[in-house]
C-alpha positions as CSV (number, residue, x, y, z in Angstrom):
1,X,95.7,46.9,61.7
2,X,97.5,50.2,61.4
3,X,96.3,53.2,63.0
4,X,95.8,54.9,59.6
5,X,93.6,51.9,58.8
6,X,91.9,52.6,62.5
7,X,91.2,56.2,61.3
8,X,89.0,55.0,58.4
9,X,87.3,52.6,60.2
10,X,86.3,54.3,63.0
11,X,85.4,57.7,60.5
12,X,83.5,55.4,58.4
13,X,81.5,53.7,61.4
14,X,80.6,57.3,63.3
15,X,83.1,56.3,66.2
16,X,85.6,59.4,65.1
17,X,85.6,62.6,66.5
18,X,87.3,65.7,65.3
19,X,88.7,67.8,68.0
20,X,90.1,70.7,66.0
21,X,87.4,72.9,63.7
22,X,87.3,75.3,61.4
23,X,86.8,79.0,62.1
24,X,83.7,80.7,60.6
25,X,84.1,84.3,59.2
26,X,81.2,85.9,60.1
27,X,82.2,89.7,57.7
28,X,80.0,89.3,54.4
29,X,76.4,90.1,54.7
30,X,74.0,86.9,54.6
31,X,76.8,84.7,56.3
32,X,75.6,81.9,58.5
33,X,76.1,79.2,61.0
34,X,73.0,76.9,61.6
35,X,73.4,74.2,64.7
36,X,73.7,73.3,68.0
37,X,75.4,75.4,70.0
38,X,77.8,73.6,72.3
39,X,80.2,75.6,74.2
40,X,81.5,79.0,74.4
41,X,85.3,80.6,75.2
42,X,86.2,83.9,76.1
43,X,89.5,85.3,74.0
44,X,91.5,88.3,73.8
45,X,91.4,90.4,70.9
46,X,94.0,92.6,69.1
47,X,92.9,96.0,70.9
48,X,93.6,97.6,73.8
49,X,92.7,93.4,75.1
50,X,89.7,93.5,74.4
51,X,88.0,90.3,75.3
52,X,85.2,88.8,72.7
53,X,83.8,84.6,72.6
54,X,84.3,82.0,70.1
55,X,81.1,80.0,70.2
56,X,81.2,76.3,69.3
57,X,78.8,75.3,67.3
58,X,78.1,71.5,66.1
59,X,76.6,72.2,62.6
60,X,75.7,69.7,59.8
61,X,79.3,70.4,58.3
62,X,80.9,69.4,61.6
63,X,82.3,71.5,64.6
64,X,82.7,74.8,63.7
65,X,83.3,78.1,65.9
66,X,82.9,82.2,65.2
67,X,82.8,85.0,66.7
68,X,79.8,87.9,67.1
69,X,82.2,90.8,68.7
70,X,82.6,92.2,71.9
71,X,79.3,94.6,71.8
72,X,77.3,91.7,69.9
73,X,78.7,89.6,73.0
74,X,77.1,91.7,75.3
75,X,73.7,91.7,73.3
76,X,73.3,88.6,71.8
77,X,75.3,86.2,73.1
78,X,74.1,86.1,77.1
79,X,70.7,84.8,75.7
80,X,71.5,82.2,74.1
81,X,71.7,79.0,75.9
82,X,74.6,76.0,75.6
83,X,72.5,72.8,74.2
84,X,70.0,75.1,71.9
85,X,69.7,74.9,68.5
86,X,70.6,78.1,66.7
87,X,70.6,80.4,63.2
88,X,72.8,82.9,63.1
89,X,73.2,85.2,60.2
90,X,75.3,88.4,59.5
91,X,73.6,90.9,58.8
92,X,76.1,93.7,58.0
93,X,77.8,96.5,60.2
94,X,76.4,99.5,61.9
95,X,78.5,102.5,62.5
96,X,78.3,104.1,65.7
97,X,80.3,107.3,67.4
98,X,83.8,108.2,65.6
99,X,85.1,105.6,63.1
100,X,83.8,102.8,65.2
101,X,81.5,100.0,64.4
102,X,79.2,97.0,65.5
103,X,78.0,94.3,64.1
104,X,74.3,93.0,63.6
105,X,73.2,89.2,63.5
106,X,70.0,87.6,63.3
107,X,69.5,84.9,65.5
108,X,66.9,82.4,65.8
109,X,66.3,80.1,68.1
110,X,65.1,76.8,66.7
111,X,63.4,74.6,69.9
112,X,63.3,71.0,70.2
113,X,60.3,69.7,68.7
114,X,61.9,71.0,64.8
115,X,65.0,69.0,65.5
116,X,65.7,65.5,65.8
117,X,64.9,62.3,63.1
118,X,61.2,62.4,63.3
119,X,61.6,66.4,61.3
120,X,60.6,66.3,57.7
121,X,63.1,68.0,55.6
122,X,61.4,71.5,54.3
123,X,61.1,71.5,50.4
């Protein structure tokens, strides 16, 4: 068997996992990432080095990651826990002193007993 061949086979059985992902723009209002949040890694940004997180998230789509910013960092992102189950949407920009901005999410912690195979799906 080729490893091409082994590639189908084992993406067609479950036994293949992607180790790259896509990155998820989080700039138009109503954008969203729905999942398990798996991991988290600090990054420097373009600025003056500012330092912001990619968070992993393992979503119905596959492995995806994004980024809040540094300030939503700071307010969001140190309560939500690796291993959770997670919605978070965009929900637009708010300016603050000078020509500087944040940005707003809503996040919603979805706990255990809604996930898993025994969930009805919601019509």
């Amino acid at each position: 068997m080729s490893y091409k061949d082994a590639v189908k086979r084992a993406t067609r059985k479950g036994g293949a996992k992607v180790i790259g992902m896509a990155f998820h723009k989080m700039d138009k209002e109503g954008d969203c990432v729905v999942g398990l949040f798996a991991d988290r890694h600090e990054v420097s940004g373009r600025f003056a080095g500012s330092r912001y997180i990619h968070y992993i998230f393992e979503t119905d789509e596959g492995p995806v990651k994004f980024r809040l910013g540094s300030a939503s960092d700071q307010e969001y992102g140190s309560q939500m826990e690796i291993g959770e189950v997670y919605s978070v949407t965009f929900k637009g920009k708010e300016s603050i002193s000078g020509n500087r901005y944040i940005n707003r999410f809503e996040i919603v912690h979805i706990p255990a007993e809604f996930v898993g195979d025994d969930t009805e799906p919601v019509k």
